[in-house]
N, CA, C and O atoms as CSV, one atom per row, in Angstrom:
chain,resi,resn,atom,element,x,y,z
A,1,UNK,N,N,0.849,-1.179,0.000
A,1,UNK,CA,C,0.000,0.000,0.000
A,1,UNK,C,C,0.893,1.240,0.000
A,1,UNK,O,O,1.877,1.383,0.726
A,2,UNK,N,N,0.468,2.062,-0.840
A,2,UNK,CA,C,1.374,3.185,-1.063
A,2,UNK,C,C,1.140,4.248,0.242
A,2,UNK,O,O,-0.050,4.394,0.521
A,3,UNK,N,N,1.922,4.871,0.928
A,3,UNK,CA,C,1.664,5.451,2.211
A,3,UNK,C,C,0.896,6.741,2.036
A,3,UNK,O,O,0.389,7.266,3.027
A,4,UNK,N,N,0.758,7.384,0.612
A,4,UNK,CA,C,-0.080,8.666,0.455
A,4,UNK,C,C,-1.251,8.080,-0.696
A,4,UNK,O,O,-1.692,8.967,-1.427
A,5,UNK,N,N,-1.694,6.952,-0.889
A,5,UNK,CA,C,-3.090,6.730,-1.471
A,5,UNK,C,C,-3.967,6.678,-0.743
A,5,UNK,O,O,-3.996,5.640,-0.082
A,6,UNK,N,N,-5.185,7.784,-0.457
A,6,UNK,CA,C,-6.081,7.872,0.292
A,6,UNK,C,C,-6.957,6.748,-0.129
A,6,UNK,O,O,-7.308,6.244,0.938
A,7,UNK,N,N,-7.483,6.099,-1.070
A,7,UNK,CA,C,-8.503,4.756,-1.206
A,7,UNK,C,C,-7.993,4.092,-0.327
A,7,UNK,O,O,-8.491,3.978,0.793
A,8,UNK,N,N,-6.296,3.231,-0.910
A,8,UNK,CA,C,-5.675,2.314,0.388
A,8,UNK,C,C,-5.675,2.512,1.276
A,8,UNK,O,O,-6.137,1.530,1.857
A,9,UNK,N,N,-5.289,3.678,2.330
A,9,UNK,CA,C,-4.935,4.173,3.591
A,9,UNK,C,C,-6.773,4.216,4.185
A,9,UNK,O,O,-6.818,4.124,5.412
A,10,UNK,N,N,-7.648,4.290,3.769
A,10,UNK,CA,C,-9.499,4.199,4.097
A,10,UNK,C,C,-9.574,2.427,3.811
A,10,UNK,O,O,-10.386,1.716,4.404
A,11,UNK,N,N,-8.911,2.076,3.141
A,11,UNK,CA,C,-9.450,0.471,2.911
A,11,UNK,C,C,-8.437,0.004,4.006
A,11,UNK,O,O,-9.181,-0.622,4.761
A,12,UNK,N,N,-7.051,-0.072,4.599
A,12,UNK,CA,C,-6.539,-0.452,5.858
A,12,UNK,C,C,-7.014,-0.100,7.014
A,12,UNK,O,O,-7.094,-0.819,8.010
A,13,UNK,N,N,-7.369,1.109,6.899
A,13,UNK,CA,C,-8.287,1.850,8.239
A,13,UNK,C,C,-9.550,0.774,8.489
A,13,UNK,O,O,-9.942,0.294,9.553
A,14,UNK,N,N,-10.051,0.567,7.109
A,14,UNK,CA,C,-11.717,-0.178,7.707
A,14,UNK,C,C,-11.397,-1.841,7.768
A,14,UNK,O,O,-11.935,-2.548,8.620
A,15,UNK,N,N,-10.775,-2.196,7.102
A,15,UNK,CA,C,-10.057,-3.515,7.185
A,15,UNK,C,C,-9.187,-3.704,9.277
A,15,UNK,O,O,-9.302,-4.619,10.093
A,16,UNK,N,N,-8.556,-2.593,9.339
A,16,UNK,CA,C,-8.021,-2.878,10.790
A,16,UNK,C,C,-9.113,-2.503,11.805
A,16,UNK,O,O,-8.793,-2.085,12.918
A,17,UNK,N,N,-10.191,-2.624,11.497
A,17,UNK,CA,C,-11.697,-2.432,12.790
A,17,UNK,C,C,-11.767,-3.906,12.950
A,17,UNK,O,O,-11.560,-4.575,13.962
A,18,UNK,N,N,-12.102,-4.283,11.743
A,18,UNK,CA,C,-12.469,-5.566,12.062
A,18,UNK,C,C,-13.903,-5.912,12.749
A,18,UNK,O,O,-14.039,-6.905,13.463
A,19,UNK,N,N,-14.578,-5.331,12.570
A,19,UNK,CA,C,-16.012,-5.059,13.877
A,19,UNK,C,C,-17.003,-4.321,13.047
A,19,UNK,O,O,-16.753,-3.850,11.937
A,20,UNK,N,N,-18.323,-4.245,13.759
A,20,UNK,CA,C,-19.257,-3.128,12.833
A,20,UNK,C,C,-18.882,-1.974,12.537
A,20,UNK,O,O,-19.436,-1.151,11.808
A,21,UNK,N,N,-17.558,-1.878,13.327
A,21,UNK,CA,C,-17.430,-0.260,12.757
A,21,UNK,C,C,-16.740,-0.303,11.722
A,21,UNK,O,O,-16.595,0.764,11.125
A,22,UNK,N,N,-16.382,-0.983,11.416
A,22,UNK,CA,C,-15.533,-1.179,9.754
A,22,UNK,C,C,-16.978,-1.143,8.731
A,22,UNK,O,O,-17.381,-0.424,7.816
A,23,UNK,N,N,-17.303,-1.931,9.206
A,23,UNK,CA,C,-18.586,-2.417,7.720
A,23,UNK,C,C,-19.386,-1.139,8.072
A,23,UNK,O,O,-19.614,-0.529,7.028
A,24,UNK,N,N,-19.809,-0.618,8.963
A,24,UNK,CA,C,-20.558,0.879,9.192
A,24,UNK,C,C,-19.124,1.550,8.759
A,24,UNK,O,O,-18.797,1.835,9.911
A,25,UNK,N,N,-18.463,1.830,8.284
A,25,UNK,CA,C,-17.707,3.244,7.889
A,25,UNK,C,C,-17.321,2.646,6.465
A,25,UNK,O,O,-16.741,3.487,5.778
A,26,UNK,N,N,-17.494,1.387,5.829
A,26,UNK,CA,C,-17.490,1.478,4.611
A,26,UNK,C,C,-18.667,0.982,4.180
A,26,UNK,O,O,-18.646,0.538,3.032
A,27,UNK,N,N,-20.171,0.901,5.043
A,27,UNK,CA,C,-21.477,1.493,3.777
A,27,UNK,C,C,-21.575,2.620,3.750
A,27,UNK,O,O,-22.129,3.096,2.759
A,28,UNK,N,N,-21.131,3.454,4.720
A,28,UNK,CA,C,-21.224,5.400,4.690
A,28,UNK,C,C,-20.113,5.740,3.393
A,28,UNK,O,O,-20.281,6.505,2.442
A,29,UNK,N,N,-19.067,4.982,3.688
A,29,UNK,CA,C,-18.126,5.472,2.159
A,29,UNK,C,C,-18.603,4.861,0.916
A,29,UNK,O,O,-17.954,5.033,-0.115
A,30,UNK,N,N,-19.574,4.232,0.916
A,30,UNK,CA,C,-20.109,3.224,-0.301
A,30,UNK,C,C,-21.319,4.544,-1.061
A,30,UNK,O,O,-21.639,4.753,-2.231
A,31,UNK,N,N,-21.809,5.348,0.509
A,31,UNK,CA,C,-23.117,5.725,-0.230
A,31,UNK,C,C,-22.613,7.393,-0.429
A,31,UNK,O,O,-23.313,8.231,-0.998
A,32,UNK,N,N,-21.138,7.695,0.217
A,32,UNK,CA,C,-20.781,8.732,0.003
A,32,UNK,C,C,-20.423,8.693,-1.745
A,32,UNK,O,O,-20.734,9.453,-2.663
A,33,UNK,N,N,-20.112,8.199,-1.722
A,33,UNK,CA,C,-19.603,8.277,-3.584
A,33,UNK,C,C,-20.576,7.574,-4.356
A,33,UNK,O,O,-20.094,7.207,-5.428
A,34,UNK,N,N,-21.963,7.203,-4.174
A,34,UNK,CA,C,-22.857,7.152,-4.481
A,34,UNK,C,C,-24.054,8.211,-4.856
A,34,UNK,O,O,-24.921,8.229,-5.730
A,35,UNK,N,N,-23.649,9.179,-3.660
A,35,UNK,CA,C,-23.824,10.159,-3.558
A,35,UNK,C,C,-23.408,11.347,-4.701
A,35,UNK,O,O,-24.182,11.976,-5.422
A,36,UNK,N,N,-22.347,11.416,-4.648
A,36,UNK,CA,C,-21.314,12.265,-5.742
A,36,UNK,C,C,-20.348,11.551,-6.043
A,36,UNK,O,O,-19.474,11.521,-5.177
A,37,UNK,N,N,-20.088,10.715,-7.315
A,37,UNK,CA,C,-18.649,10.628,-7.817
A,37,UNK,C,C,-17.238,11.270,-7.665
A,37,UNK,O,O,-16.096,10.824,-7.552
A,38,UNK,N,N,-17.839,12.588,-7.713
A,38,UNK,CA,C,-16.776,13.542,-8.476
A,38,UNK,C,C,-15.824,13.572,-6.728
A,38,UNK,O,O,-14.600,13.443,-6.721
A,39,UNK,N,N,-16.597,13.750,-5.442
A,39,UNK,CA,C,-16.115,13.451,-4.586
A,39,UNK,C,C,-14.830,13.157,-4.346
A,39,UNK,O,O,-14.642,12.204,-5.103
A,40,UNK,N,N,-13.353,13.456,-3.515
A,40,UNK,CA,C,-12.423,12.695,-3.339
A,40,UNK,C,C,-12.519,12.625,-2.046
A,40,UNK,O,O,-13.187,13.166,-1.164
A,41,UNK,N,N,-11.313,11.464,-2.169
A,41,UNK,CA,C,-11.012,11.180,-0.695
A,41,UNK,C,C,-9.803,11.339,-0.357
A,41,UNK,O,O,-8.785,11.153,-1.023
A,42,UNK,N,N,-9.945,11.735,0.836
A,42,UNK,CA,C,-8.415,12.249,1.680
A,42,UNK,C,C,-8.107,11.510,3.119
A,42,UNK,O,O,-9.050,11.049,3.763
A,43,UNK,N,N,-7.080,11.436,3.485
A,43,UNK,CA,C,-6.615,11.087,4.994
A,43,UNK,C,C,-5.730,12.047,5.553
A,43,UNK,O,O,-4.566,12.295,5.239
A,44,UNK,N,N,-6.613,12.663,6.620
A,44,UNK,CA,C,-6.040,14.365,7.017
A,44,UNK,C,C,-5.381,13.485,8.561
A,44,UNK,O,O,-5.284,12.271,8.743
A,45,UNK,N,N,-5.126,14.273,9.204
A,45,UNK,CA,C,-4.074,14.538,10.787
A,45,UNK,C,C,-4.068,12.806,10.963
A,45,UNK,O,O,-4.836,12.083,11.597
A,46,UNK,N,N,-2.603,12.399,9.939
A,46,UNK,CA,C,-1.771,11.531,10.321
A,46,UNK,C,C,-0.623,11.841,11.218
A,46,UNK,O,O,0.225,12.715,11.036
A,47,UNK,N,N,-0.705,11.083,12.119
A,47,UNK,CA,C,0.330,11.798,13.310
A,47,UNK,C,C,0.737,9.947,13.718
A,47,UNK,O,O,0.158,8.910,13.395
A,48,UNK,N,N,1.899,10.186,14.496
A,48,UNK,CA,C,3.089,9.037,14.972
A,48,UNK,C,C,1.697,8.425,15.873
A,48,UNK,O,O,1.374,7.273,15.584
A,49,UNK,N,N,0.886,9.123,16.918
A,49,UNK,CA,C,0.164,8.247,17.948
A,49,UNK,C,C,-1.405,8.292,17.012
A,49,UNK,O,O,-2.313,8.236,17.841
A,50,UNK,N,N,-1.899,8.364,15.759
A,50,UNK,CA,C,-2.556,8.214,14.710
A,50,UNK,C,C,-2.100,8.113,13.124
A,50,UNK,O,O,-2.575,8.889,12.295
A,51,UNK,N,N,-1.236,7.195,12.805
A,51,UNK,CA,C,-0.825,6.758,11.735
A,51,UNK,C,C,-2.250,6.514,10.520
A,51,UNK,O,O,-2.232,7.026,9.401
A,52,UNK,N,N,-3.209,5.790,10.950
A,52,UNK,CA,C,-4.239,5.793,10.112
A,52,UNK,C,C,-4.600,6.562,9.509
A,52,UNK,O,O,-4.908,6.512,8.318
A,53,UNK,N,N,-4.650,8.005,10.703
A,53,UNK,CA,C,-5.649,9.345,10.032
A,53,UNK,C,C,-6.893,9.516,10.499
A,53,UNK,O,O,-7.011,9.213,11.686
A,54,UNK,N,N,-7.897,9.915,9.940
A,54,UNK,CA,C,-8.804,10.605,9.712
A,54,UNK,C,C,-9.630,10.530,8.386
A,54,UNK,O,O,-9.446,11.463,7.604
A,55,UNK,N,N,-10.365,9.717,8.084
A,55,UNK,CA,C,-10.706,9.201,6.538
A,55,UNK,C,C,-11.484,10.472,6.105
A,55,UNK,O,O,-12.476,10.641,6.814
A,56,UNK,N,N,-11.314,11.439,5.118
A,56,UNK,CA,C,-11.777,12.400,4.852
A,56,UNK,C,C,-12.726,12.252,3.641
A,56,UNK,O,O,-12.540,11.211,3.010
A,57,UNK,N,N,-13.777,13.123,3.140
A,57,UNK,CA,C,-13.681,13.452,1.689
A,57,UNK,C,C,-14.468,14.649,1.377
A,57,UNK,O,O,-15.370,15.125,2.067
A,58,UNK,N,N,-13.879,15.216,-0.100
A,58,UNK,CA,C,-13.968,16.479,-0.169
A,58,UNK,C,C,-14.675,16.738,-1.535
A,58,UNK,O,O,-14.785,15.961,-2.483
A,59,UNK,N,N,-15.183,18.177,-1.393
A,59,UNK,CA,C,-15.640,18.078,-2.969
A,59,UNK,C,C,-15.297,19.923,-2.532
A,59,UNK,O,O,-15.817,20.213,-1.455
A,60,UNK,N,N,-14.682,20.876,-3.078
A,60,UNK,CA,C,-14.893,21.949,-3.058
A,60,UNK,C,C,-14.467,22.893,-1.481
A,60,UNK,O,O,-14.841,24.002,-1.100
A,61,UNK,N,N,-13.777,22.135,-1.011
A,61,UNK,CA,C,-13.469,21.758,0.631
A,61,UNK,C,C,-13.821,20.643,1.278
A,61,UNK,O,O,-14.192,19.689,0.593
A,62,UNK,N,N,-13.784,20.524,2.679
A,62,UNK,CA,C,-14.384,19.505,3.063
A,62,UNK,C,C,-15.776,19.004,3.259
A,62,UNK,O,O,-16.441,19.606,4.102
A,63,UNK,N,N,-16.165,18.307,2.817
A,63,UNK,CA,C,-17.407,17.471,2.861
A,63,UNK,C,C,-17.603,16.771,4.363
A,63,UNK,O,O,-18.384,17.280,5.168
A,64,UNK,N,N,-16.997,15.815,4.619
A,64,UNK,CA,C,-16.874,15.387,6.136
A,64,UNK,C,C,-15.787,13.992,6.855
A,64,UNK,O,O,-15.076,13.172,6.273
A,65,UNK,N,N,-15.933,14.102,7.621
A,65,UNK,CA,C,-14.930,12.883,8.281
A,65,UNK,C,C,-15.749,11.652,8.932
A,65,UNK,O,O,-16.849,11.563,9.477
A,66,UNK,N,N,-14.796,10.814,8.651
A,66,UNK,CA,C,-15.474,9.699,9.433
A,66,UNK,C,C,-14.299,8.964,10.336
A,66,UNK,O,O,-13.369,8.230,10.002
A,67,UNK,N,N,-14.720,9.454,11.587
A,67,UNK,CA,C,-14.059,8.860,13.152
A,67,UNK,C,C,-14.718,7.562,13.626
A,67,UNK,O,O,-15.894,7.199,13.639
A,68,UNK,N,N,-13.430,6.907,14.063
A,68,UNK,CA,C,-14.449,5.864,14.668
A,68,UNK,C,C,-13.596,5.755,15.741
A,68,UNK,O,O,-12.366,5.742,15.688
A,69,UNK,N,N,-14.500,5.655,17.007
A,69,UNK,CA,C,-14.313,5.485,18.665
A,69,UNK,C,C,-14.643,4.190,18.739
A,69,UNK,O,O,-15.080,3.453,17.855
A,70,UNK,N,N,-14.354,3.929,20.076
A,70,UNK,CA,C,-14.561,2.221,20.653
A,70,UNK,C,C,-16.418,2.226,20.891
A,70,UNK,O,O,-16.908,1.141,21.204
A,71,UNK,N,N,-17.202,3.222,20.764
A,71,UNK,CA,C,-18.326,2.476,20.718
A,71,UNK,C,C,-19.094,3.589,19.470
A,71,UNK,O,O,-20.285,3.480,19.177
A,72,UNK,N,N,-18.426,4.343,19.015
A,72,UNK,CA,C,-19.365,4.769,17.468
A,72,UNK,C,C,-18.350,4.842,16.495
A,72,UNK,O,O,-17.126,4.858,16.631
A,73,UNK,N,N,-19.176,4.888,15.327
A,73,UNK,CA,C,-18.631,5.562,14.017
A,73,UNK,C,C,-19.311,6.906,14.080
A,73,UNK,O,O,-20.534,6.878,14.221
A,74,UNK,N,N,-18.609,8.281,13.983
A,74,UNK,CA,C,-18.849,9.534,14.082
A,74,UNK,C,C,-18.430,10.214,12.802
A,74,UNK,O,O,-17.228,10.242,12.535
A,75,UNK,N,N,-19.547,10.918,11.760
A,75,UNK,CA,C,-19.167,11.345,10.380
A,75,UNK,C,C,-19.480,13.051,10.887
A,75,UNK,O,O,-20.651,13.280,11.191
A,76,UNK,N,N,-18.781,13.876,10.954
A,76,UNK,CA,C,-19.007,15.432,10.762
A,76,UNK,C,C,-18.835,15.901,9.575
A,76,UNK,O,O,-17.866,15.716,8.840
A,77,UNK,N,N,-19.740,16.492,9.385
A,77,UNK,CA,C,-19.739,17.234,8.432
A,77,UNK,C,C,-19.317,19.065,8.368
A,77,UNK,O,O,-19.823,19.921,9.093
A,78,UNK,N,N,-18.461,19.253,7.490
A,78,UNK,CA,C,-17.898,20.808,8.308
A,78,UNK,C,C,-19.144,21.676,7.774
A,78,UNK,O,O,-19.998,21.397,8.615
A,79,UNK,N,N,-19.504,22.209,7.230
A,79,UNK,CA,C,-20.998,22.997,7.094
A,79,UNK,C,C,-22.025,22.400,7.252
A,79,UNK,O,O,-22.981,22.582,6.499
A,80,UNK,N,N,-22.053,21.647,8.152
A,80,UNK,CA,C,-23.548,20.302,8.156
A,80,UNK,C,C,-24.528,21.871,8.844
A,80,UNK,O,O,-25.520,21.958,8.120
A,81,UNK,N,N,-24.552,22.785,9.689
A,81,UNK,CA,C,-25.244,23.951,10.035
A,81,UNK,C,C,-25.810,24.488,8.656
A,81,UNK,O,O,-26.901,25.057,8.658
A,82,UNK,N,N,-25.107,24.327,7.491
A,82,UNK,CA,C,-25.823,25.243,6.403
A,82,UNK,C,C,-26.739,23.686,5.301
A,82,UNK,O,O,-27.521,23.754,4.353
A,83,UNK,N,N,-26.455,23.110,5.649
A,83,UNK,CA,C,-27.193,21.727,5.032
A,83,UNK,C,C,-28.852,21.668,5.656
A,83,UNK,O,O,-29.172,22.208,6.715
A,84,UNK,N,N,-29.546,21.108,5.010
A,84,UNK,CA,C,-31.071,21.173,5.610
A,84,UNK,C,C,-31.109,19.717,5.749
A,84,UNK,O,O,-30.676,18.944,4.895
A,85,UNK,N,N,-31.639,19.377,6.847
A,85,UNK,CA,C,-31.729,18.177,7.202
A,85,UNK,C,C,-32.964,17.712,8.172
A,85,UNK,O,O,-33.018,17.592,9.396
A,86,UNK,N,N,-34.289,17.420,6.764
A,86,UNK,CA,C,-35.604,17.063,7.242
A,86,UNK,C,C,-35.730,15.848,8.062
A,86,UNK,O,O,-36.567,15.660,8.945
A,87,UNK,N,N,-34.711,14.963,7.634
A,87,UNK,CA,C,-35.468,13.197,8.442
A,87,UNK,C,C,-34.434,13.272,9.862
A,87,UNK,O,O,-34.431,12.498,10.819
A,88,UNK,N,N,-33.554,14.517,9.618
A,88,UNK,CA,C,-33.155,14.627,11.484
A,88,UNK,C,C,-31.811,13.256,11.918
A,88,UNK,O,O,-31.600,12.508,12.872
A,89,UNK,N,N,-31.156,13.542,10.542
A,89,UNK,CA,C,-29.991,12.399,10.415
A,89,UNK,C,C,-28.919,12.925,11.747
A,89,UNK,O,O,-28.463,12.122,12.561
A,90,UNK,N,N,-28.670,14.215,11.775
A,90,UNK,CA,C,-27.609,14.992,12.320
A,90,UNK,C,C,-28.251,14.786,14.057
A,90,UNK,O,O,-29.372,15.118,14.444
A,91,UNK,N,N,-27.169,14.158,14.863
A,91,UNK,CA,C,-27.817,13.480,16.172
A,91,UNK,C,C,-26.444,14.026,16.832
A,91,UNK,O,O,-26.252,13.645,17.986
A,92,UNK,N,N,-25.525,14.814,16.294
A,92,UNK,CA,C,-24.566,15.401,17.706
A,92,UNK,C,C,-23.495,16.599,17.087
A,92,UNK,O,O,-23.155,16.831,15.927
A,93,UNK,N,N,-23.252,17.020,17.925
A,93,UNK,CA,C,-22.395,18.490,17.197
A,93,UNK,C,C,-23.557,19.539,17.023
A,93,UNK,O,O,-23.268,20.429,16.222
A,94,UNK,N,N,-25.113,19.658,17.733
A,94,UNK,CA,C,-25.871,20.286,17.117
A,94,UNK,C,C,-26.037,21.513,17.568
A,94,UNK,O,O,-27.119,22.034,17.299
A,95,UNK,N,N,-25.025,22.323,18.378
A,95,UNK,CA,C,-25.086,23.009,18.933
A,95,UNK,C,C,-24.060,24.681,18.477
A,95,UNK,O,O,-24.036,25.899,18.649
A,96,UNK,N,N,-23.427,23.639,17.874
A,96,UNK,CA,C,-22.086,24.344,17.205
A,96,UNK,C,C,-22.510,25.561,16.038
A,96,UNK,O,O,-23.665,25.348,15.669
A,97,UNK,N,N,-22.207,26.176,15.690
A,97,UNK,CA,C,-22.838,27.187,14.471
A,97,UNK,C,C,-22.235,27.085,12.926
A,97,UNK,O,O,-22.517,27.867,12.018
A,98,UNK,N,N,-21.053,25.573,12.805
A,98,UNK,CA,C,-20.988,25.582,11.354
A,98,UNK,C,C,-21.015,23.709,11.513
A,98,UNK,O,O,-21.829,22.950,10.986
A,99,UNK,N,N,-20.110,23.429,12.205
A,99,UNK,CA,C,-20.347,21.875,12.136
A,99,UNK,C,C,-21.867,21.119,12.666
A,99,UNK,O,O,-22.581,21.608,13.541
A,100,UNK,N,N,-22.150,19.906,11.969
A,100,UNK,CA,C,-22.932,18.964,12.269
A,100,UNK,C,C,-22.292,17.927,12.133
A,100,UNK,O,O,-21.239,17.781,11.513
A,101,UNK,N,N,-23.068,16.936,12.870
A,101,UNK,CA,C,-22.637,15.529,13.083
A,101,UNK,C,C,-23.577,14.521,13.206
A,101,UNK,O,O,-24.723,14.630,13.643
A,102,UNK,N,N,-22.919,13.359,12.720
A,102,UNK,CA,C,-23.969,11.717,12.783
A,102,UNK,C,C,-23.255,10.756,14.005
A,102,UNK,O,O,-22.160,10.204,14.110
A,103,UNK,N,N,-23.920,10.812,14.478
A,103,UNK,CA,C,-23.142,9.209,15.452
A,103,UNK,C,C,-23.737,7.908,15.268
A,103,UNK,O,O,-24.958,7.765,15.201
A,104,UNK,N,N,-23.151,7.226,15.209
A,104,UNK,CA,C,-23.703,5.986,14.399
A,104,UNK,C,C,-22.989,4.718,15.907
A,104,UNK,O,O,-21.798,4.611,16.201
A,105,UNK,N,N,-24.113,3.985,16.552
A,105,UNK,CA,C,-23.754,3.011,17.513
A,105,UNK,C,C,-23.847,1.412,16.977
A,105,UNK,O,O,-24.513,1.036,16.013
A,106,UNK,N,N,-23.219,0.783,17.629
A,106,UNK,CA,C,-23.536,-0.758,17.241
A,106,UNK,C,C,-24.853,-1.222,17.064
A,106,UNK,O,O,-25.323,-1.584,18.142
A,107,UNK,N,N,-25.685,-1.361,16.052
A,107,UNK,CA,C,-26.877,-1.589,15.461
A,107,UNK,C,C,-27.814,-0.705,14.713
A,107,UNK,O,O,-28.762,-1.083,14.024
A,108,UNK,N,N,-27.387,0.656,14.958
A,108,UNK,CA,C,-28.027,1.695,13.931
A,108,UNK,C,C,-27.702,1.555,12.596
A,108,UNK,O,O,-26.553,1.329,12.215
A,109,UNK,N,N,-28.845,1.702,11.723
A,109,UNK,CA,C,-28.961,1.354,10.800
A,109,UNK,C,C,-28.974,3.093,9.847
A,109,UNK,O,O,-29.192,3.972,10.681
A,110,UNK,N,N,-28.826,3.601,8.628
A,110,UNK,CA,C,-28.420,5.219,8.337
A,110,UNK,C,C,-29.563,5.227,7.420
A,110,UNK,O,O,-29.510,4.098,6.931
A,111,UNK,N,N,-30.536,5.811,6.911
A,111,UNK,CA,C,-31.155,5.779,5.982
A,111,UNK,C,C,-31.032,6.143,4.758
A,111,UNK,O,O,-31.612,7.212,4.569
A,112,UNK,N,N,-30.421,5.633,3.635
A,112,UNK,CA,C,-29.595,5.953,2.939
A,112,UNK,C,C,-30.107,6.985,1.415
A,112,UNK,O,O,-29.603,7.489,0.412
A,113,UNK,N,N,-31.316,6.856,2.045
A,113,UNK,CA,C,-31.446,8.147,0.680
A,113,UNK,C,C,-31.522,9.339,1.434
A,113,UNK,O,O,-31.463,10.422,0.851
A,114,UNK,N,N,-31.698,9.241,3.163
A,114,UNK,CA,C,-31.586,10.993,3.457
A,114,UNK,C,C,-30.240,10.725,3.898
A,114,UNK,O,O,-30.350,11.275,4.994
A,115,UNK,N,N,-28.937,10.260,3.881
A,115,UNK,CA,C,-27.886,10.224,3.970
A,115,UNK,C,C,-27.174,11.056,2.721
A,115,UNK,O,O,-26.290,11.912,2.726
A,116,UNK,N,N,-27.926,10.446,1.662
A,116,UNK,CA,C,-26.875,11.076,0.500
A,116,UNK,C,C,-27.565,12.397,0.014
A,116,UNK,O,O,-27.063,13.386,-0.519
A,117,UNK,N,N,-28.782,12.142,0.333
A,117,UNK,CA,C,-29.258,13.721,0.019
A,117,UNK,C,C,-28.638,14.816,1.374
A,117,UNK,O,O,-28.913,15.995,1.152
A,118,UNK,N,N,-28.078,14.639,2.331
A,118,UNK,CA,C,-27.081,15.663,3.323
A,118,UNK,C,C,-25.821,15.709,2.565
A,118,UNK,O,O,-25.379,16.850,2.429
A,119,UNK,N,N,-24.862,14.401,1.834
A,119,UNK,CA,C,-24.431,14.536,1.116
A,119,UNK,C,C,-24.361,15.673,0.434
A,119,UNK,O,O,-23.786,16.698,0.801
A,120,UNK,N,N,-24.943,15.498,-0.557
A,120,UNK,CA,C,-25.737,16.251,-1.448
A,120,UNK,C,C,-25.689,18.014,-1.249
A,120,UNK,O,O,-25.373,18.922,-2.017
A,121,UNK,N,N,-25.971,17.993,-0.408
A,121,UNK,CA,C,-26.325,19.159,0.493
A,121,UNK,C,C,-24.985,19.934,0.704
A,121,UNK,O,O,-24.695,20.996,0.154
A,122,UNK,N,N,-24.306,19.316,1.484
A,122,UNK,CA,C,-23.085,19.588,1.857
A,122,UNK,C,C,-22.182,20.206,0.666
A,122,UNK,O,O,-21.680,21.313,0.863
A,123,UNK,N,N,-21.906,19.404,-0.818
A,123,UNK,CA,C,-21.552,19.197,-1.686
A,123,UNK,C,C,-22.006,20.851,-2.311
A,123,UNK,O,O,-21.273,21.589,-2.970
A,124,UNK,N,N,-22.939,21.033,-2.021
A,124,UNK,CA,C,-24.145,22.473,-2.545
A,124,UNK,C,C,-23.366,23.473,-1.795
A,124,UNK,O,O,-22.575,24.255,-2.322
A,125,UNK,N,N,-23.687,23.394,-0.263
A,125,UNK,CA,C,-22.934,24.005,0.344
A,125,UNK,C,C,-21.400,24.973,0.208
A,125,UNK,O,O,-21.208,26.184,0.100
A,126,UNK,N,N,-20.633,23.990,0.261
A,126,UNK,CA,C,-19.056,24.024,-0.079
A,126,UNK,C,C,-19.218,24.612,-1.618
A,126,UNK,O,O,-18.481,25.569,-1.854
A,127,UNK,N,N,-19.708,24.364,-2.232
A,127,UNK,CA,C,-19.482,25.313,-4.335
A,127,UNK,C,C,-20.299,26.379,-4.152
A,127,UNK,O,O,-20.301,27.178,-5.088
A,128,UNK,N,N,-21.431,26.789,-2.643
A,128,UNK,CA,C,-21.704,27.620,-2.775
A,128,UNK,C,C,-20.852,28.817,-2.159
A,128,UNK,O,O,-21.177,29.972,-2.435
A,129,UNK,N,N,-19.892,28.586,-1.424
A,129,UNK,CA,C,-19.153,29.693,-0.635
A,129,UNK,C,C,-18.558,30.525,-1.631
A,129,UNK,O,O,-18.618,30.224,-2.823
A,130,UNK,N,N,-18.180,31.204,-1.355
A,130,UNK,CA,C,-17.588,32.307,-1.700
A,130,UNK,C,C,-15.943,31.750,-2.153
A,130,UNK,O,O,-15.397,30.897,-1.453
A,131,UNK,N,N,-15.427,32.175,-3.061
A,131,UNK,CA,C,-13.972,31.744,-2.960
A,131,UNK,C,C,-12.991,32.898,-2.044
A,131,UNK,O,O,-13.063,34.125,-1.971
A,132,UNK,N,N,-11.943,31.772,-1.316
A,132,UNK,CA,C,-11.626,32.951,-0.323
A,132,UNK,C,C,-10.593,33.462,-1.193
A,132,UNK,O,O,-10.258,33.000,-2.283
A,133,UNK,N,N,-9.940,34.866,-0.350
A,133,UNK,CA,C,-9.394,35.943,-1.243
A,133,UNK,C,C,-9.358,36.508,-2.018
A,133,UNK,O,O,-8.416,37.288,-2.164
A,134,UNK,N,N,-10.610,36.388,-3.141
A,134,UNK,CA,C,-11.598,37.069,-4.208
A,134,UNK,C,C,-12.231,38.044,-3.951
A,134,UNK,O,O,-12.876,38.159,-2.909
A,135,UNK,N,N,-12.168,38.830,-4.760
A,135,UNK,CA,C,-13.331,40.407,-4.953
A,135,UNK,C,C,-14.555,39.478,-5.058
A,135,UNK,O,O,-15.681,39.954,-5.204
């Protein structure tokens, strides 16, 4: 595995869970690029006591991350605040004024067409900002 291919470095990450949180953080990456193709993926704050990373992906900035703790998979989204989100996917971070967040526990199930439509959203979001340092 090449040490800067973000696909490989997300496929060792979900491969070394070994547990639902692997197979929950690769149907969220299944329906993220289901979502949008054009989408990439990144692995941000690799550090010596986090070699894995941070499985990222971006379209226009960041789109969102997917963390996984010893009892969730946690996807933030960095403008999830400017995303509209009717079926009430966004369950933590809701307090914050630009981030939102999903927490996902051992047996939750994501509903995957209002998943990719936040996607979606997000994706809208980020091409809608402003470019920075532009008139």
């Amino acid at each position: 595995m090449a040490d800067d291919d973000p696909a490989a470095l997300i496929d060792a990450k979900i491969a070394s869970l070994g547990d639902w949180r692997g197979a929950t953080l690769a149907t969220l990456r299944a329906l993220i690029r289901e979502a949008d193709p054009t989408i990439e993926e990144a692995v941000k704050w690799r550090k010596p006591t986090n070699p894995a990373g941070v499985p990222t992906w971006e379209r226009a900035g960041v789109i969102c991350t997917g963390e996984t703790y010893r009892d969730k998979v946690k996807l933030t989204f960095a403008r999830g605040a400017a995303v509209d989100d009717p079926t009430r996917l966004f369950n933590a971070s809701l307090d914050g004024h630009v981030r939102r967040a999903i927490d996902l526990f051992e047996g939750d199930a994501v509903d995957a067409a209002a998943f990719k439509a936040l996607v979606r959203g997000a994706v809208a979001a980020n091409l809608a900002k402003p470019a920075r340092g532009g008139t």
